[in-house]
LUMDRENVO-544275 format. One record per residue (C-alpha): x, y, z; residue number from 1. Coordinates in steps of 0.02 Angstrom, whole numbers, plus 50000, padded with zeros to 5 digits. Example, Ala and Ser with C-alpha at 12.3 -4.5 7.8 and 13.67 -1.06 7.14 Angstrom:
+-------+-------+-------+-------+
|     x |     y |     z | votor |
+-------+-------+-------+-------+
| 50615 | 49775 | 50390 |     1 |
| 50684 | 49947 | 50357 |     2 |
+-------+-------+-------+-------+
//
This chain:
+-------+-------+-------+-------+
|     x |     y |     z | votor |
+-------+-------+-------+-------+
| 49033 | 50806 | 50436 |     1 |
| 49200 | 50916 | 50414 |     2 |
| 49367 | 50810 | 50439 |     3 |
| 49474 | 50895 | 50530 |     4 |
| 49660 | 50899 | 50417 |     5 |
| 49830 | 50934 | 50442 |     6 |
| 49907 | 51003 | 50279 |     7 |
| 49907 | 50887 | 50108 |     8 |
| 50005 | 50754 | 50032 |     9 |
| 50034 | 50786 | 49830 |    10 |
| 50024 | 50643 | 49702 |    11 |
| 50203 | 50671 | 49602 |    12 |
| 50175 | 50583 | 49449 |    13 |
| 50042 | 50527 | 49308 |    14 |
| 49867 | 50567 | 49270 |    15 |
| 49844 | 50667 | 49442 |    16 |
| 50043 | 50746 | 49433 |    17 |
| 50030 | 50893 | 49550 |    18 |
| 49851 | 50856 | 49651 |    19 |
| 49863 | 50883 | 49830 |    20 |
| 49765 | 50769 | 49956 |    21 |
| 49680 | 50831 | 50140 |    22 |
| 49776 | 50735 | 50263 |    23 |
| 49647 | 50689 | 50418 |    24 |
| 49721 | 50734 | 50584 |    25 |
| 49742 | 50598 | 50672 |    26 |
| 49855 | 50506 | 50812 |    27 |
| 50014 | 50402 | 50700 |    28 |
| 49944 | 50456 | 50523 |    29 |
| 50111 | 50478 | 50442 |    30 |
| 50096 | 50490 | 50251 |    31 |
| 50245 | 50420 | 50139 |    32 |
| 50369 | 50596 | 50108 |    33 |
| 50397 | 50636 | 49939 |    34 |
| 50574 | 50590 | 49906 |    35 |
| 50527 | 50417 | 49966 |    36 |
| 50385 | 50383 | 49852 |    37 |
| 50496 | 50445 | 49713 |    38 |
| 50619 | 50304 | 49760 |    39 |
| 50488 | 50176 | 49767 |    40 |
| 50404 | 50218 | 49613 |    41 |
| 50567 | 50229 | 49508 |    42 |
| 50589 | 50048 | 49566 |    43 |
| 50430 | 50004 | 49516 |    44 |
| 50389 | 50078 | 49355 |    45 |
| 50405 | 49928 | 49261 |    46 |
| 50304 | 49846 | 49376 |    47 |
| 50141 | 49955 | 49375 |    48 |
| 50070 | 49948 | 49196 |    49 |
| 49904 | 49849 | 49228 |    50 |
| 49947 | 49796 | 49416 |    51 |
| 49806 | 49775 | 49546 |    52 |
| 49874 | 49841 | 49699 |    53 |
| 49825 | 49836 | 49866 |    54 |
| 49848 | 49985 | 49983 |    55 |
| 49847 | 49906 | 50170 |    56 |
| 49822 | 50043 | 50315 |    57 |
| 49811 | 50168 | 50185 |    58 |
| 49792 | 50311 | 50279 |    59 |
| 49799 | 50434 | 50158 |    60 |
| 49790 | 50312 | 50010 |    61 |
| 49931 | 50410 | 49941 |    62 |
| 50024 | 50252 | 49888 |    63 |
| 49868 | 50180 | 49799 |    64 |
| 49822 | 50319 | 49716 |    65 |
| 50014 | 50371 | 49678 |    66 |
| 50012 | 50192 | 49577 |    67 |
| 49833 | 50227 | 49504 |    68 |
| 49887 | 50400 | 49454 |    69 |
| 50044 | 50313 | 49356 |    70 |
| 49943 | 50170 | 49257 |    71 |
| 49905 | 50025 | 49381 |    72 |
| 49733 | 49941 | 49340 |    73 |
| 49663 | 49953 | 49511 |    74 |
| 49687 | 49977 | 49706 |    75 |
| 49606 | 49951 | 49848 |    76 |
| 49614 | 50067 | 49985 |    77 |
| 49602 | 49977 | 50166 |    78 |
| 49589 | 50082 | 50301 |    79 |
| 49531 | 50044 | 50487 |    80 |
| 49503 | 50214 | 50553 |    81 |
| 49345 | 50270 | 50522 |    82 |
| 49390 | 50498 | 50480 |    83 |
| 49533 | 50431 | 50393 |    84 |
| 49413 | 50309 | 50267 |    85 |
| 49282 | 50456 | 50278 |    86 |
| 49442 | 50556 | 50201 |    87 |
| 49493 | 50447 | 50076 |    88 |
| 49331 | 50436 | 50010 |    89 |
| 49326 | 50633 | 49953 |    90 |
| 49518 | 50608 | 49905 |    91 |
| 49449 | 50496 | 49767 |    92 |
| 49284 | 50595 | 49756 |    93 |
| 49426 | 50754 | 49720 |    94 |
| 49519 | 50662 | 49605 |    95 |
| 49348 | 50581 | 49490 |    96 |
| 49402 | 50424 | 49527 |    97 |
| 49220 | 50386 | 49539 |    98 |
| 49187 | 50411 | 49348 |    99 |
| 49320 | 50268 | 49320 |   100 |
| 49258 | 50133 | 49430 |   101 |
| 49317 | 49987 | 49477 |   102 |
| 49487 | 50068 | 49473 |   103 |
| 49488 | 50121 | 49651 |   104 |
| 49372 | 50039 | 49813 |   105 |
| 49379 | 50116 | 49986 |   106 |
| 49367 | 49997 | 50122 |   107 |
| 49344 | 50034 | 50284 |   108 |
| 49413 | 49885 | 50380 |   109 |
| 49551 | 49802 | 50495 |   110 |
| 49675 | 49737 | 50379 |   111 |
| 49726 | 49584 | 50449 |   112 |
| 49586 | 49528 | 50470 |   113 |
| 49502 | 49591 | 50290 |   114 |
| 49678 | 49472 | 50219 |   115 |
| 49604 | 49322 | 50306 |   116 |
| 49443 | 49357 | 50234 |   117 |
| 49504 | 49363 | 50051 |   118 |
| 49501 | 49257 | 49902 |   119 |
| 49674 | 49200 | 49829 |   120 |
| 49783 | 49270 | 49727 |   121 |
| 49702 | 49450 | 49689 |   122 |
| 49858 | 49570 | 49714 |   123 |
| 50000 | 49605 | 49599 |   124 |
| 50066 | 49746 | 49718 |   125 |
| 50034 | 49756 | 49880 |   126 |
| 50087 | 49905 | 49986 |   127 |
| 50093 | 49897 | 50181 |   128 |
| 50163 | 50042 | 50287 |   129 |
| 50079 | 50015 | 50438 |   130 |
| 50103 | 50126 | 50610 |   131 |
| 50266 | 50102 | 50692 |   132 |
| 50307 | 50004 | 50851 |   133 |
| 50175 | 49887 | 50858 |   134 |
| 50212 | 49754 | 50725 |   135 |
| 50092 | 49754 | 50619 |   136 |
| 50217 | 49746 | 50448 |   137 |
| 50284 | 49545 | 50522 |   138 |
| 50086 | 49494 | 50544 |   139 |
| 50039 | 49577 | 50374 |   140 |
| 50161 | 49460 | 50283 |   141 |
| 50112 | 49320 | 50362 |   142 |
| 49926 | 49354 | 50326 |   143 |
| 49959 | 49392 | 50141 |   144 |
| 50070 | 49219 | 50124 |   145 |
| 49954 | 49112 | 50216 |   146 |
| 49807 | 49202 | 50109 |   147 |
| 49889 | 49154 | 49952 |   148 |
| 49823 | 49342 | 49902 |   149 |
| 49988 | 49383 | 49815 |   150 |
| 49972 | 49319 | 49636 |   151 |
| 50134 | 49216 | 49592 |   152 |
| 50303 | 49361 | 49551 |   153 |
| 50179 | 49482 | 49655 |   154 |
| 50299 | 49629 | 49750 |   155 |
| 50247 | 49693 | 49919 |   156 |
| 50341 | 49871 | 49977 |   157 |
| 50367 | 49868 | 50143 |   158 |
| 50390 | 50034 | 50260 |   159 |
| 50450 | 50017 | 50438 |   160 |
| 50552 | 50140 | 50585 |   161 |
| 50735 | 50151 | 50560 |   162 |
| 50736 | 50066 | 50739 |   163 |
| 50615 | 49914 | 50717 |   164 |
| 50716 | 49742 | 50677 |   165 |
| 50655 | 49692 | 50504 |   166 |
| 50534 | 49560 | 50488 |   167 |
| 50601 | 49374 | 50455 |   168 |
| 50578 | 49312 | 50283 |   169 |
| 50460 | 49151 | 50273 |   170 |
| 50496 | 49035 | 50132 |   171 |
| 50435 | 49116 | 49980 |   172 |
| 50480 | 49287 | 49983 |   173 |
| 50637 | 49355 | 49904 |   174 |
| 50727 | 49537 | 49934 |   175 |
| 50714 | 49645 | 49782 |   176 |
| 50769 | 49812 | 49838 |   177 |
| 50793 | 49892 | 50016 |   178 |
| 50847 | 50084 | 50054 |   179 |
| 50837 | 50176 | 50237 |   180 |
| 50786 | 50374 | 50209 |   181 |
| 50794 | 50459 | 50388 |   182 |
| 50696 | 50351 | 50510 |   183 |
| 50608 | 50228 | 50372 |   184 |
| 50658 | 50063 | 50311 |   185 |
| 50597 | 50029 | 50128 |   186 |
| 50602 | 49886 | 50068 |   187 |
| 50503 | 49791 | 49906 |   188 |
| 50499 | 49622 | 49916 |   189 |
| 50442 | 49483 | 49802 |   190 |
| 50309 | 49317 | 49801 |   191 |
| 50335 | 49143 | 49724 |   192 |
| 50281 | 48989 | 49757 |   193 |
| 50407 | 48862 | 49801 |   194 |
| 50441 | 48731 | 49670 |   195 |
| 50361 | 48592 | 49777 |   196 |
| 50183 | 48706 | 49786 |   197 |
| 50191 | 48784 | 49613 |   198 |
| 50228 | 48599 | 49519 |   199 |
| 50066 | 48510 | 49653 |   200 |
+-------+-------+-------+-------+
//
């Protein structure tokens, strides 16, 4: 079946520098811009060497595979809409991925509810830009601390609207870094365990 698109998305850096990426057409699909991922990946690149990341409502995947692209270990790519998984399976079809499995797994799922359903402590990075307005970034955090997926020092970059109030910080989670660009919040935040849990 042909996916209908709506332009590309390039990965900027690393093994796939240059590659540009379908983008499906669909209702609040609103890939990461370019001078945004550049911001979040200069304050990561000590970070991805080896990292398993975790690309929640991927969308395009353009986050996961960004990090792939620049020497992470592994992503997974969770998507709920069904074109847009259908798409990011010939994104990593496009890009070989396939030849280098595990390094990249498409899963087409509802992210909350795939968190719940997780082991602990799998994630080094996790990446959630959800769709705006309907607050889906407070209930991912929650999920991913309750979880435990987040392996101890684990950073999760967070992408919200300009407008939306940013989510409140359970105990746990520290600020790292925080920029706005236009509408869009960024901000990368980090996981430990609290003395009383890490020392039990």
């Amino acid at each position: 079946m042909t996916i209908k698109t709506t332009g590309t998305v390039r990965i900027i850096a690393g093994e796939w520098r240059g590659r540009r990426l379908p983008v499906p057409d669909l209702p609040g699909l609103r890939p990461s811009g370019d001078r945004s991922r550049e911001t979040l990946f200069n304050w990561l690149q000590s970070h991805l060497r080896g990292a398993d990341c975790l690309d929640l409502f991927a969308g395009t995947g353009v986050l996961g595979l960004e990090a792939v692209s620049r020497g992470a270990a592994s992503a997974v790519l969770v998507e709920n809409a069904r074109r847009a998984a259908e798409q990011l399976r010939a994104n990593v079809s496009q890009l070989s991925a396939k030849e280098v499995s595990p390094r990249i797994k498409v899963v087409e799922a509802d992210a909350l509810q795939w968190l719940k359903d997780q082991p602990e402590a799998g994630f080094d990075l996790v990446f959630i830009d959800p769709p705006f307005g309907q607050s889906l970034a407070t209930a991912a955090l929650l999920a991913l601390q309750q979880g435990q997926i987040l392996r101890p020092g684990g950073l999760v970059y967070l992408e919200i609207a300009r407008s939306e109030p940013f989510p409140p910080l359970a105990r746990g989670w520290e600020s790292v870094k925080e920029k706005t660009l236009g509408e869009v919040q960024m901000h990368l935040l980090r996981f430990f365990l609290p003395a009383a849990e890490s020392n039990s």
